[in-house]
N, CA, C, O and CB atoms as a CASP TS submission, in Angstrom:
PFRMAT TS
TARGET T0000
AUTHOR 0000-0000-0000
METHOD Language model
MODEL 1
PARENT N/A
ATOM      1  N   UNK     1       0.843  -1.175   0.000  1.00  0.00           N
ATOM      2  CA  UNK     1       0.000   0.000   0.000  1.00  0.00           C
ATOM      3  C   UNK     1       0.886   1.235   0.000  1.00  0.00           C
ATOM      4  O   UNK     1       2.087   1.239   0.268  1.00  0.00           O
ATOM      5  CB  UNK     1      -0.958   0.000   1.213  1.00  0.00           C
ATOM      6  N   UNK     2       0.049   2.411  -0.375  1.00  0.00           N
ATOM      7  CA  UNK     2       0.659   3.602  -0.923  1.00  0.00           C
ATOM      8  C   UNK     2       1.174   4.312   0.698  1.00  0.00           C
ATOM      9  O   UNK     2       0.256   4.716   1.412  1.00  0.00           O
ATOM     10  CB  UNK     2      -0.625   4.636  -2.005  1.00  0.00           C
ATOM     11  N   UNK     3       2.503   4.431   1.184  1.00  0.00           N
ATOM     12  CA  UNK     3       2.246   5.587   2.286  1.00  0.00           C
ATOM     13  C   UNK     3       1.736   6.923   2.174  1.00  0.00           C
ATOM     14  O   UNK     3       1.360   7.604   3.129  1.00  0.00           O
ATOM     15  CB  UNK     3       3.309   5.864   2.828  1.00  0.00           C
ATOM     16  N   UNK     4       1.739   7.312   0.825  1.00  0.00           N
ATOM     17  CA  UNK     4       1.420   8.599   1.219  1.00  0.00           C
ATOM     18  C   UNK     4      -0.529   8.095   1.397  1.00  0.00           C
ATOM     19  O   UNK     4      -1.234   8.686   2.214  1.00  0.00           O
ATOM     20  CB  UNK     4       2.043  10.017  -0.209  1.00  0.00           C
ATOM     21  N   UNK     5      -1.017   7.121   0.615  1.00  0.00           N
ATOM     22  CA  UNK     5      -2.869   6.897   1.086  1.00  0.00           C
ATOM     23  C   UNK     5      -2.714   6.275   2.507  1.00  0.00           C
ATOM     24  O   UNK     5      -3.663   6.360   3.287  1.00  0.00           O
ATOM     25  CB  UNK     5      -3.990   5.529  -0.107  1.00  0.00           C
ATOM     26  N   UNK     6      -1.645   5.700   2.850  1.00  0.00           N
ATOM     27  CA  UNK     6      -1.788   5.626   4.503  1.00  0.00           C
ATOM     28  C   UNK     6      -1.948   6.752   5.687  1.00  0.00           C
ATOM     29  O   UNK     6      -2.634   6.851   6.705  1.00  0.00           O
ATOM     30  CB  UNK     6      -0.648   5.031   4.902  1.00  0.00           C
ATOM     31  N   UNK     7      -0.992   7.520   5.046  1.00  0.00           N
ATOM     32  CA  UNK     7      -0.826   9.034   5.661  1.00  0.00           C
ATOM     33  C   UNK     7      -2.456   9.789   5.609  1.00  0.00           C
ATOM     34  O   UNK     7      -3.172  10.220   6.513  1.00  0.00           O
ATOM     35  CB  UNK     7       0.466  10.066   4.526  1.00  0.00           C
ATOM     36  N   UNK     8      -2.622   9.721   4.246  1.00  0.00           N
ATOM     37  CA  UNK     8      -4.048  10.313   3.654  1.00  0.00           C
ATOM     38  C   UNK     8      -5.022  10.301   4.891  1.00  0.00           C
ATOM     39  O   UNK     8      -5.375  11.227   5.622  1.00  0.00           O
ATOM     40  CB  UNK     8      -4.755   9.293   2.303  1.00  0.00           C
ATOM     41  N   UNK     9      -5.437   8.584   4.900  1.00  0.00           N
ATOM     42  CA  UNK     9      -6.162   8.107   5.978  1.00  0.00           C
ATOM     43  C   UNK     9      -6.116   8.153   7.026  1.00  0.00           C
ATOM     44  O   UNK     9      -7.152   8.074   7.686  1.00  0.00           O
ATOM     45  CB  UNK     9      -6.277   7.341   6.030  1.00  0.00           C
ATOM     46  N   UNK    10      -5.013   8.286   7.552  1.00  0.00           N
ATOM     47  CA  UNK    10      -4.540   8.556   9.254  1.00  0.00           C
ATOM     48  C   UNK    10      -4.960  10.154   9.572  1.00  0.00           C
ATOM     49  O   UNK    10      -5.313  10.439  10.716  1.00  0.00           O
ATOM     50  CB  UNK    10      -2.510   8.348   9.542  1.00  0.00           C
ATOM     51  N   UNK    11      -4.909  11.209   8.505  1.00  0.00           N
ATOM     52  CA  UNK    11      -5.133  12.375   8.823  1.00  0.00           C
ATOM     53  C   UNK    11      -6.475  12.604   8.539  1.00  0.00           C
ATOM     54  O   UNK    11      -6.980  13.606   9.044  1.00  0.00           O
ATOM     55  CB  UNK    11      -4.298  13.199   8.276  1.00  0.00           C
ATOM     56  N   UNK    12      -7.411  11.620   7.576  1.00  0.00           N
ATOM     57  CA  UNK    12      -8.803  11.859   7.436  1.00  0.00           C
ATOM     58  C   UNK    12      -9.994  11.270   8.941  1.00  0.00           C
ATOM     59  O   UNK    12     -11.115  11.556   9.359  1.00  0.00           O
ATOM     60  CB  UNK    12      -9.113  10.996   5.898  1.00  0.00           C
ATOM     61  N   UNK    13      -8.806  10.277   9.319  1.00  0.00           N
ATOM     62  CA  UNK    13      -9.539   9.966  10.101  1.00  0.00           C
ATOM     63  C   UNK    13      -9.422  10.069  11.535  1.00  0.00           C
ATOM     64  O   UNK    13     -10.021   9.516  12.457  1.00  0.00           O
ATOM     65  CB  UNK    13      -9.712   9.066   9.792  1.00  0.00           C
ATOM     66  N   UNK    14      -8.532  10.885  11.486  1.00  0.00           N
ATOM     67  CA  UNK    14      -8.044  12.239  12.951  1.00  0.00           C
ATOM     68  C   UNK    14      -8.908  13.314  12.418  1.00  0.00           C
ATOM     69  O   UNK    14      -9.182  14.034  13.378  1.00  0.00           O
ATOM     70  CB  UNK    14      -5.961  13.013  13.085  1.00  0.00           C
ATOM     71  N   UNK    15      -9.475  13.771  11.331  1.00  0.00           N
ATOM     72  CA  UNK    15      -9.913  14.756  11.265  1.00  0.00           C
ATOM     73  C   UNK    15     -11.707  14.492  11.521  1.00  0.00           C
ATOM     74  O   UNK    15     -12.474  15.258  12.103  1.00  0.00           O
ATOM     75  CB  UNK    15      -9.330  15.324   9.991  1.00  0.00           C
ATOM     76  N   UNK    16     -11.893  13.732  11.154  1.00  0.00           N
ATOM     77  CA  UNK    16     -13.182  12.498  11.244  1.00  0.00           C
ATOM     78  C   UNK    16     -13.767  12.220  13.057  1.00  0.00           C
ATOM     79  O   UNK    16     -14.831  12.449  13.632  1.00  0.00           O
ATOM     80  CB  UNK    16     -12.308  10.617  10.528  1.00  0.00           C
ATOM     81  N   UNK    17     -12.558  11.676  13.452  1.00  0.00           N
ATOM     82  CA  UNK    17     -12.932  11.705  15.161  1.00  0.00           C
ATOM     83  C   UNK    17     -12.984  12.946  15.867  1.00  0.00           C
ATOM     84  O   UNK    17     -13.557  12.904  16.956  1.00  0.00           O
ATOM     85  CB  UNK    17     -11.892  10.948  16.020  1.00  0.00           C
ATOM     86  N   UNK    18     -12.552  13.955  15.523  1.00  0.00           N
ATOM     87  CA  UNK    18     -12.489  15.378  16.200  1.00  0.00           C
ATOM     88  C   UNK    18     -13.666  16.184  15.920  1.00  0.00           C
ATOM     89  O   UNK    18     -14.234  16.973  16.675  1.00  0.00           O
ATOM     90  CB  UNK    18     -11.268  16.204  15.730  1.00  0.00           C
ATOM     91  N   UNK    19     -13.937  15.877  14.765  1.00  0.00           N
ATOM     92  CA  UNK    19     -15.326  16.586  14.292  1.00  0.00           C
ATOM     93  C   UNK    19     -16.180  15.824  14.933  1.00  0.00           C
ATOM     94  O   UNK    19     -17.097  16.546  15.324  1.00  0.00           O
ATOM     95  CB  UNK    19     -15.709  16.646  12.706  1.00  0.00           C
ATOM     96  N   UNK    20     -16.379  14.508  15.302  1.00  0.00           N
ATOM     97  CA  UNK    20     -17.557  13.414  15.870  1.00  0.00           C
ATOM     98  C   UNK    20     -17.329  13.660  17.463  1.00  0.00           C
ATOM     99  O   UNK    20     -18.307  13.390  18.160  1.00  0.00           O
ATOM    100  CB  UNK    20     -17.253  11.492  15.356  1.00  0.00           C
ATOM    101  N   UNK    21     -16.217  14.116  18.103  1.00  0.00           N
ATOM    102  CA  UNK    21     -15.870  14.570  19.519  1.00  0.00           C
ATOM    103  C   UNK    21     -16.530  15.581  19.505  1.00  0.00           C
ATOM    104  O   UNK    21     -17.587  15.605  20.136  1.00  0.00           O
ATOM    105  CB  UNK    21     -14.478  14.824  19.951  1.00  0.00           C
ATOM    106  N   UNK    22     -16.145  16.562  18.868  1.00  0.00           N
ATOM    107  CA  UNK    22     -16.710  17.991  19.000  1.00  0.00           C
ATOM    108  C   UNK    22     -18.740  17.755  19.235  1.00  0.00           C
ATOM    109  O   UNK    22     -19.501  18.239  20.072  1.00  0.00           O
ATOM    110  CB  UNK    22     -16.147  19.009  17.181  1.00  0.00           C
ATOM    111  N   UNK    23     -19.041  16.613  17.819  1.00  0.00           N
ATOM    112  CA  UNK    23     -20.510  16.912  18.266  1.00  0.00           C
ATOM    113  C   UNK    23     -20.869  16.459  18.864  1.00  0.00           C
ATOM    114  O   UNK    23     -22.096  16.511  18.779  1.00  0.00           O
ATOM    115  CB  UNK    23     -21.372  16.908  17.746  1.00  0.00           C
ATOM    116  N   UNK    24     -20.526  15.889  19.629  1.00  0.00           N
ATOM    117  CA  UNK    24     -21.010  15.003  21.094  1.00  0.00           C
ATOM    118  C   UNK    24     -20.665  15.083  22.554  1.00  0.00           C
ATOM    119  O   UNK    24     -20.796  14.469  23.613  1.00  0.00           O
ATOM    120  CB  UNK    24     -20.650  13.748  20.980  1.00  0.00           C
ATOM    121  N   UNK    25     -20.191  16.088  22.074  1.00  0.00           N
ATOM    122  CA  UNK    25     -19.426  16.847  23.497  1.00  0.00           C
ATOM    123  C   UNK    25     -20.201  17.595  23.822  1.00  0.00           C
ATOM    124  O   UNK    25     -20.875  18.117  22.935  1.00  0.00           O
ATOM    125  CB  UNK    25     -18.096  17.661  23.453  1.00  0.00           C
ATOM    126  N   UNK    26     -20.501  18.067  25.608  1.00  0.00           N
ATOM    127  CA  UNK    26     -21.529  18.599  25.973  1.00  0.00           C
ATOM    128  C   UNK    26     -21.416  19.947  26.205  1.00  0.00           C
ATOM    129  O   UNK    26     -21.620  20.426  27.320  1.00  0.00           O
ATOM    130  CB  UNK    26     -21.959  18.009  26.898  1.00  0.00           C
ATOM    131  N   UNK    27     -21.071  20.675  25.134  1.00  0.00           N
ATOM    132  CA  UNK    27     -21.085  21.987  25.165  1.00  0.00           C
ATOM    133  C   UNK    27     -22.284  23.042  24.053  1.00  0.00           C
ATOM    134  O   UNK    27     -22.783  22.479  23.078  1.00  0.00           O
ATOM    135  CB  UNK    27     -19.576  22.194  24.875  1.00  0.00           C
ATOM    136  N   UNK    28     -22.527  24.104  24.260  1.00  0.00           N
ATOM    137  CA  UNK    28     -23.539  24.923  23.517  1.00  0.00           C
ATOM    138  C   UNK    28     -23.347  24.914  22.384  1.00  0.00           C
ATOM    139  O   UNK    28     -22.205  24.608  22.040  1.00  0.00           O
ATOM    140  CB  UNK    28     -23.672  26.144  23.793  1.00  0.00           C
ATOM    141  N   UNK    29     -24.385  25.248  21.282  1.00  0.00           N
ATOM    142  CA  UNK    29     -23.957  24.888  20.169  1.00  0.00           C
ATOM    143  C   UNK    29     -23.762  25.804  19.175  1.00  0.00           C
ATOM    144  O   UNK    29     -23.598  25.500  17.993  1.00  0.00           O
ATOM    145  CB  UNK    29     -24.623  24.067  19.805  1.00  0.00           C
ATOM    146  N   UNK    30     -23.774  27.063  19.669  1.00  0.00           N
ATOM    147  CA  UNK    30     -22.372  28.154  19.172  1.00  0.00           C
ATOM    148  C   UNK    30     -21.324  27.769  19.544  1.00  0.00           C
ATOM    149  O   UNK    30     -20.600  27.964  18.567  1.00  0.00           O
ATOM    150  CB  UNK    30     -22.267  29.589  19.668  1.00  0.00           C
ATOM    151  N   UNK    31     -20.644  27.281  20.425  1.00  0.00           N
ATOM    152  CA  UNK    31     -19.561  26.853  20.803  1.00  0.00           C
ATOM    153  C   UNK    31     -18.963  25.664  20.179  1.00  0.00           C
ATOM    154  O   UNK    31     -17.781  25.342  20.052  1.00  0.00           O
ATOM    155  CB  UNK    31     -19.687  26.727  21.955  1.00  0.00           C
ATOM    156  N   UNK    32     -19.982  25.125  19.842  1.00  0.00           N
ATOM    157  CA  UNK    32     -19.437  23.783  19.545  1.00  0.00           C
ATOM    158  C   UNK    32     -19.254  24.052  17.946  1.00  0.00           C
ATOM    159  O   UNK    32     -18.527  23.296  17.301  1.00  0.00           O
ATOM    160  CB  UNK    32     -20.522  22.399  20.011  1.00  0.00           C
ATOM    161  N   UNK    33     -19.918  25.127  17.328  1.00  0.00           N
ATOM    162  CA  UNK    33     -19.880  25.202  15.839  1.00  0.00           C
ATOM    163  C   UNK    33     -18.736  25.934  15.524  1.00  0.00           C
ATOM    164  O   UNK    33     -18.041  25.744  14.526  1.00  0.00           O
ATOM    165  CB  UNK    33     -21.098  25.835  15.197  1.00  0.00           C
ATOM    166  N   UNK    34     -18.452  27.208  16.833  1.00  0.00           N
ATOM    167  CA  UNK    34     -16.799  27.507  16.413  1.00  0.00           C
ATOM    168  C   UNK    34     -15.611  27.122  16.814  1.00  0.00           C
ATOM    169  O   UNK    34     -14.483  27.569  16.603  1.00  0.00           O
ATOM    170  CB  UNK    34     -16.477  28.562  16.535  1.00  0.00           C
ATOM    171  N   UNK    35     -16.194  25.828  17.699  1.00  0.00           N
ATOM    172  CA  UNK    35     -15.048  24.730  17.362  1.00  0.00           C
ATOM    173  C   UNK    35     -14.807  24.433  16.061  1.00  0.00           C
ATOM    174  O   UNK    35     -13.760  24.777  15.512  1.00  0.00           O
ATOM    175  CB  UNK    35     -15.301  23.446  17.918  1.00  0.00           C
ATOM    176  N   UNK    36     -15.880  23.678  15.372  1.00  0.00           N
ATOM    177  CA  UNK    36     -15.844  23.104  14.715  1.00  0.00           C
ATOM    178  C   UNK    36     -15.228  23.710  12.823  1.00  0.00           C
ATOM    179  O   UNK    36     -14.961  23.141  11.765  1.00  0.00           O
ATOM    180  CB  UNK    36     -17.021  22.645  15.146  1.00  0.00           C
ATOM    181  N   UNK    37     -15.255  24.914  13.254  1.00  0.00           N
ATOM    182  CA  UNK    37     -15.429  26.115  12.176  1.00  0.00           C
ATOM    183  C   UNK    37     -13.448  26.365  12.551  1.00  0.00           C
ATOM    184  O   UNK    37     -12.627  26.835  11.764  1.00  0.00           O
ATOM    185  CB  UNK    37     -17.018  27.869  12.774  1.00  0.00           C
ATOM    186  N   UNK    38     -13.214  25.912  13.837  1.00  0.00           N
ATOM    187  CA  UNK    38     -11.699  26.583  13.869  1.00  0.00           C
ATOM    188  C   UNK    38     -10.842  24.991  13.376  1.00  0.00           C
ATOM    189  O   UNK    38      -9.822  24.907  12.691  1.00  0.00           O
ATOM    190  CB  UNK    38     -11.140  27.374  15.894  1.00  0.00           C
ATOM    191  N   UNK    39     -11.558  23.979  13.915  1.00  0.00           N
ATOM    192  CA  UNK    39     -10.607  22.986  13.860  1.00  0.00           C
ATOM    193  C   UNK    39     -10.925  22.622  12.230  1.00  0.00           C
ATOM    194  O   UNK    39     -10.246  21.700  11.778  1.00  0.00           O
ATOM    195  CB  UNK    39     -10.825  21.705  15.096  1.00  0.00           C
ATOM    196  N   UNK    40     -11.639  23.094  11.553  1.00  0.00           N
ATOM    197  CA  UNK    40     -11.618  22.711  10.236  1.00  0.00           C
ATOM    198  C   UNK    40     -10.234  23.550   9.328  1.00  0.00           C
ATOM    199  O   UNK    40      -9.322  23.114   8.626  1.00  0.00           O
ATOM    200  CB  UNK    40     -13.202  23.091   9.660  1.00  0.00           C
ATOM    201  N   UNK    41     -10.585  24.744   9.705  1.00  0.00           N
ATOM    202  CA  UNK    41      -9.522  25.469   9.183  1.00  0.00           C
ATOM    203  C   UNK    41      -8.498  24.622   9.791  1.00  0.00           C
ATOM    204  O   UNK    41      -8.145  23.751   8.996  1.00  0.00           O
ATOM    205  CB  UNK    41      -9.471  27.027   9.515  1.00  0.00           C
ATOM    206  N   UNK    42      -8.048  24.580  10.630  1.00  0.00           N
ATOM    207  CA  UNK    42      -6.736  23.797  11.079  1.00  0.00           C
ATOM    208  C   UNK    42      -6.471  22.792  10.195  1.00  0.00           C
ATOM    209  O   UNK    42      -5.365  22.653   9.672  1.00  0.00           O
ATOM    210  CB  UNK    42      -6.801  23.150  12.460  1.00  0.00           C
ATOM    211  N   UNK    43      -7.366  22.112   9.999  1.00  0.00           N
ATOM    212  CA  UNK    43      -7.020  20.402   8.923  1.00  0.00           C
ATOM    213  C   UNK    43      -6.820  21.282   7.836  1.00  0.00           C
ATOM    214  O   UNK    43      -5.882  20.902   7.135  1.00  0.00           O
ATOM    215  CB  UNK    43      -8.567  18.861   8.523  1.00  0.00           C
ATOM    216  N   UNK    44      -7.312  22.227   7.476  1.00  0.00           N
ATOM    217  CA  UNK    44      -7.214  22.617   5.824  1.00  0.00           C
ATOM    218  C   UNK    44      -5.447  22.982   5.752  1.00  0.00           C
ATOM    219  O   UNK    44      -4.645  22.610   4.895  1.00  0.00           O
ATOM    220  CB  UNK    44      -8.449  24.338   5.306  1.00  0.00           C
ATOM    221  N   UNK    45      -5.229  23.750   6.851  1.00  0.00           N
ATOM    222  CA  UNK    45      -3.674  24.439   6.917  1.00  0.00           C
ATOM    223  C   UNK    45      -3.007  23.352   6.719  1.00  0.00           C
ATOM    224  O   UNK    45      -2.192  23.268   5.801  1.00  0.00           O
ATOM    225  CB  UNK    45      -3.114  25.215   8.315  1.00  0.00           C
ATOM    226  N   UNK    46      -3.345  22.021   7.842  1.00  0.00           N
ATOM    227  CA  UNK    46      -2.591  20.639   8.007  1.00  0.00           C
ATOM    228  C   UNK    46      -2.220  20.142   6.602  1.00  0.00           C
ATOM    229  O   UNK    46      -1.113  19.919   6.112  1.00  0.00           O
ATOM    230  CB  UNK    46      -3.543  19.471   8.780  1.00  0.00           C
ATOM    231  N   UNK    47      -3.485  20.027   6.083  1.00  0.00           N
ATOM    232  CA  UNK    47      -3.476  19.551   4.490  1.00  0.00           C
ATOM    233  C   UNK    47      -2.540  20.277   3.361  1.00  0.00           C
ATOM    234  O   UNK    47      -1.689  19.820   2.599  1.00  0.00           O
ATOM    235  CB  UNK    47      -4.963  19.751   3.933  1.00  0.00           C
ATOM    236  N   UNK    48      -2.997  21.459   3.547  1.00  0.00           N
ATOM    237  CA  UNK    48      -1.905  22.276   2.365  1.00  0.00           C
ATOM    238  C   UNK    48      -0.379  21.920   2.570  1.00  0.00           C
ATOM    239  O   UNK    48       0.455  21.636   1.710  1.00  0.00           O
ATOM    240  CB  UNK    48      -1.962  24.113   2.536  1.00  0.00           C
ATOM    241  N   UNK    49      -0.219  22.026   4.148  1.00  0.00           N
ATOM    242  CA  UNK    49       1.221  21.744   4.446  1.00  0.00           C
ATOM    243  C   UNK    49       1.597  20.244   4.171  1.00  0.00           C
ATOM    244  O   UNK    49       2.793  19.962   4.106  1.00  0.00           O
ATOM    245  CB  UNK    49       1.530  22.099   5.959  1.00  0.00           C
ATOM    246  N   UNK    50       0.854  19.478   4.042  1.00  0.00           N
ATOM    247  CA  UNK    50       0.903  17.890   3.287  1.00  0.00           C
ATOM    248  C   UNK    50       1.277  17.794   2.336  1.00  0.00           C
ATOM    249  O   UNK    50       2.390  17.346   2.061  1.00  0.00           O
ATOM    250  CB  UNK    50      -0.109  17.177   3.030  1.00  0.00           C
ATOM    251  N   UNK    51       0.148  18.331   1.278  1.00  0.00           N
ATOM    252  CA  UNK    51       0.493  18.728   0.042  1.00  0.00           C
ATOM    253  C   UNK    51       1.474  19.276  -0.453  1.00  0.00           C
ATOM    254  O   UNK    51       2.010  18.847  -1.475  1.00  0.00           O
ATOM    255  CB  UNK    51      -0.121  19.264  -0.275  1.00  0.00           C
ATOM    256  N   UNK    52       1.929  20.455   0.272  1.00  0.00           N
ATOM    257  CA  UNK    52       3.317  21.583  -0.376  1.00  0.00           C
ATOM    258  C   UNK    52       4.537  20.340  -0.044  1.00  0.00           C
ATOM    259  O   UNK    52       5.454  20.225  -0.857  1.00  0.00           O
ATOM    260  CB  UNK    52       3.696  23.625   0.885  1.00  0.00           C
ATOM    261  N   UNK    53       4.494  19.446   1.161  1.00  0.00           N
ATOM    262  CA  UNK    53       5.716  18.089   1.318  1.00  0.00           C
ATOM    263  C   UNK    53       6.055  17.325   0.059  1.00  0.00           C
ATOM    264  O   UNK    53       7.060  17.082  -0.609  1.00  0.00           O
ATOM    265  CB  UNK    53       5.161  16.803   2.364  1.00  0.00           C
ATOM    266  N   UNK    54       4.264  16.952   0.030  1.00  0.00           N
ATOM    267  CA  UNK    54       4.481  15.659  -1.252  1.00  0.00           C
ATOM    268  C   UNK    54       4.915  16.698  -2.963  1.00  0.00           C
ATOM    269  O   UNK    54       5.653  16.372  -3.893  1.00  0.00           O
ATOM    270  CB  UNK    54       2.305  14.469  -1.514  1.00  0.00           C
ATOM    271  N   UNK    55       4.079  17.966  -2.758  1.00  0.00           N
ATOM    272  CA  UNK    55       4.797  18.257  -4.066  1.00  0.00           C
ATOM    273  C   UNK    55       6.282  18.574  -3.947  1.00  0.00           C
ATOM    274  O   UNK    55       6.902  18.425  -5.000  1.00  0.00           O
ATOM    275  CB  UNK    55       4.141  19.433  -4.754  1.00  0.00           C
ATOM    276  N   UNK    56       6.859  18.905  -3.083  1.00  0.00           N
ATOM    277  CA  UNK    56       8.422  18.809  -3.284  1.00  0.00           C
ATOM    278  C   UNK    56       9.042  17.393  -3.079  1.00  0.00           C
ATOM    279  O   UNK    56      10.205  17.208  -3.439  1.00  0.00           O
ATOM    280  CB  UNK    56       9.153  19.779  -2.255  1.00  0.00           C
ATOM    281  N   UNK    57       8.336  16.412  -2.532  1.00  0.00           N
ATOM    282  CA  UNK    57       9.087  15.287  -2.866  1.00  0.00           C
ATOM    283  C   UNK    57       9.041  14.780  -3.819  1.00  0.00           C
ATOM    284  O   UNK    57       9.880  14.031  -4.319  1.00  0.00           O
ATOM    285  CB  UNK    57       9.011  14.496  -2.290  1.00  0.00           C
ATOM    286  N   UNK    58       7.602  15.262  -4.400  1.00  0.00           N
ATOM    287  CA  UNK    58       7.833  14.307  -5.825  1.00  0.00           C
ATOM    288  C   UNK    58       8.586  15.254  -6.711  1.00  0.00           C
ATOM    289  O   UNK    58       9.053  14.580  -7.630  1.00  0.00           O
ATOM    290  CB  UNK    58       6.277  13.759  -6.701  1.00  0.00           C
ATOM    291  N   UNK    59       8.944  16.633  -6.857  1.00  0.00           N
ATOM    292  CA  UNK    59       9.831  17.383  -7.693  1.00  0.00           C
ATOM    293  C   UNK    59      11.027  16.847  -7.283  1.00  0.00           C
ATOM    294  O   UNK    59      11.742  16.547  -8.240  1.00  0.00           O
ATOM    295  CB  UNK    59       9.771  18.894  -7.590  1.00  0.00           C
ATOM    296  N   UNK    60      11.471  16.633  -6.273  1.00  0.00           N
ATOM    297  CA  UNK    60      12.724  16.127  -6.224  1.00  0.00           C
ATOM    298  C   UNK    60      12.589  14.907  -6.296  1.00  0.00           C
ATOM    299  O   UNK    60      13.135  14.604  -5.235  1.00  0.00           O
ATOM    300  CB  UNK    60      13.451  16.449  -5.226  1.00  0.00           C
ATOM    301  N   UNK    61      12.187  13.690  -6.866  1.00  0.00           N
ATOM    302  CA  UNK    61      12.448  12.616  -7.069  1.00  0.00           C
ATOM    303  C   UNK    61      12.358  12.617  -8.622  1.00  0.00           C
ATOM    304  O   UNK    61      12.914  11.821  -9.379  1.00  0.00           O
ATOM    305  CB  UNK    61      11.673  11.760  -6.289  1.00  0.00           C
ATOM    306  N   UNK    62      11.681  13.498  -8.903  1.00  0.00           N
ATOM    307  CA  UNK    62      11.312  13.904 -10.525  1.00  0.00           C
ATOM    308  C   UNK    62      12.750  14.132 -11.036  1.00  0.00           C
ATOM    309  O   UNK    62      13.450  13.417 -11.753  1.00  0.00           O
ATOM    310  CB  UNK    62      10.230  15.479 -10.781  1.00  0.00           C
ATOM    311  N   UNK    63      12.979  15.253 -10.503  1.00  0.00           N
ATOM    312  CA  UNK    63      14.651  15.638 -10.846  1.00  0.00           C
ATOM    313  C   UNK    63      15.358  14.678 -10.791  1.00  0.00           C
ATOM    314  O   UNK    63      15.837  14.430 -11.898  1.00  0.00           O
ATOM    315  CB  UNK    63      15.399  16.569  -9.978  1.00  0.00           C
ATOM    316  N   UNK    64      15.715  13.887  -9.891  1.00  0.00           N
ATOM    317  CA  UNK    64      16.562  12.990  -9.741  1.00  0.00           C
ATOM    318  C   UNK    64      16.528  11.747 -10.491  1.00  0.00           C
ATOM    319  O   UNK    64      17.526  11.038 -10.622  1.00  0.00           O
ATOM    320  CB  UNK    64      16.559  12.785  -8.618  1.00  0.00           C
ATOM    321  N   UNK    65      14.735  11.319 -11.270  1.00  0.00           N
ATOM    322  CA  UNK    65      15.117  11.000 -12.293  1.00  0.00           C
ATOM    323  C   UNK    65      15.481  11.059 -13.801  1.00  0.00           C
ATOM    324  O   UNK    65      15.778  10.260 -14.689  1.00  0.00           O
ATOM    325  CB  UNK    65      14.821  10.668 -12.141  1.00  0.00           C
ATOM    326  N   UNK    66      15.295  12.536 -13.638  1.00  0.00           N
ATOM    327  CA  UNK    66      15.937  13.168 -14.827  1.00  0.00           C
ATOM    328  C   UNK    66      17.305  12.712 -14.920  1.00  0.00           C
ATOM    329  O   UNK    66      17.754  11.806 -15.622  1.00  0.00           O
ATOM    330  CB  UNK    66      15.913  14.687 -14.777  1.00  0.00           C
ATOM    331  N   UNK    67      17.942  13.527 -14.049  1.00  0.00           N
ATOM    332  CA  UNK    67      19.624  13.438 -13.782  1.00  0.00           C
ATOM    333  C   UNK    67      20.160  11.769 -14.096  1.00  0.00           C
ATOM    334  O   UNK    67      21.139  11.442 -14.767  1.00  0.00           O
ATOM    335  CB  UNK    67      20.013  13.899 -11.852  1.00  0.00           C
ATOM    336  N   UNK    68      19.225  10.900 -13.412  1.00  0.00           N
ATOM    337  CA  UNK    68      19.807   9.760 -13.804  1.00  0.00           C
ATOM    338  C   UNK    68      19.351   9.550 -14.933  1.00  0.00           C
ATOM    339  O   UNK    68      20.236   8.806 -15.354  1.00  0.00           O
ATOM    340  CB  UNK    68      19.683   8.740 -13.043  1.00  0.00           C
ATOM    341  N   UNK    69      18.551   9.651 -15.846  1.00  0.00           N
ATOM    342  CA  UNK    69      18.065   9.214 -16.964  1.00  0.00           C
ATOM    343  C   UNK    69      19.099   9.688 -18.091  1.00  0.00           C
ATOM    344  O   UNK    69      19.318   9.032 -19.110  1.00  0.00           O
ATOM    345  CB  UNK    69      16.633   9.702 -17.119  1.00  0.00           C
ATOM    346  N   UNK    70      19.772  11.037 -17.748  1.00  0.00           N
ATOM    347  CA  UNK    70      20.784  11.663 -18.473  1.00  0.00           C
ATOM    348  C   UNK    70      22.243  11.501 -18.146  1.00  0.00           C
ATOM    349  O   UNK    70      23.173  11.744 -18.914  1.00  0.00           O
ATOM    350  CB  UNK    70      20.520  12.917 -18.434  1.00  0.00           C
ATOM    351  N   UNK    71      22.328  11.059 -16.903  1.00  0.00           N
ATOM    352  CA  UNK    71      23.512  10.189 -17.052  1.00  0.00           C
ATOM    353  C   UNK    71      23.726   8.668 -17.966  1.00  0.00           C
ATOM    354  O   UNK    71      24.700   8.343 -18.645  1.00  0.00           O
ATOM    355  CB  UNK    71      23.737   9.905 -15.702  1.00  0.00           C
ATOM    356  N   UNK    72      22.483   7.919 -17.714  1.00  0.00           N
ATOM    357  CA  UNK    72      22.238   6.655 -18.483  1.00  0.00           C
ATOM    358  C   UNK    72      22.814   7.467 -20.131  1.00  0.00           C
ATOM    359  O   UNK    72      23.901   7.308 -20.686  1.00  0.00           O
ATOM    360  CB  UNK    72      20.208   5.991 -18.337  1.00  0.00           C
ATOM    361  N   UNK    73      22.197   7.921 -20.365  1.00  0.00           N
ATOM    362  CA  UNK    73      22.364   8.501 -21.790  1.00  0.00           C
ATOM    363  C   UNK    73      23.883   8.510 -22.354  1.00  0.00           C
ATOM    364  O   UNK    73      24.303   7.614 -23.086  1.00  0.00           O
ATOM    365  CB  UNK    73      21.822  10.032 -21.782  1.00  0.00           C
ATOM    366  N   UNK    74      24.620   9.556 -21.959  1.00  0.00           N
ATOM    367  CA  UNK    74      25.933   9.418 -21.880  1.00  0.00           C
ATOM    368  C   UNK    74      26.862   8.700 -21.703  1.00  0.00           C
ATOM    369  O   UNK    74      28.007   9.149 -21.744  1.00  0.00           O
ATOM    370  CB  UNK    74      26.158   9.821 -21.455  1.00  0.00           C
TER
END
């Protein structure tokens, strides 16, 4: 299996139990909606910063198989 769809899942489903905590938790429900309104933004930040990882790892693995592909050449 893929780590980065392992990763995927581990963070969907941390993001999944926090939202299901939040609504079942015994607090008012303005409160509980700007929980829910802050910890979303949070996963979104979490996510981009995921994303901006995997796109530089895969640019640098990209590159690197350039470089070797052009050494092969030569």
């Amino acid at each position: 299996m893929n780590t980065g769809k392992v990763l995927l899942g581990v963070v969907a489903g941390a993001a999944a139990g926090a939202i299901l905590g939040l609504l079942f938790a015994p607090a008012r429900g303005e409160m509980t909606r700007k929980r829910i309104a802050r910890k979303s933004e949070d996963a979104k930040e979490k996510f981009g910063e995921y994303i901006d990882v995997l796109t530089d790892e895969y640019t640098s693995v990209k590159e690197g198989a350039v470089d070797l592909a052009n050494k092969v050449r030569k």
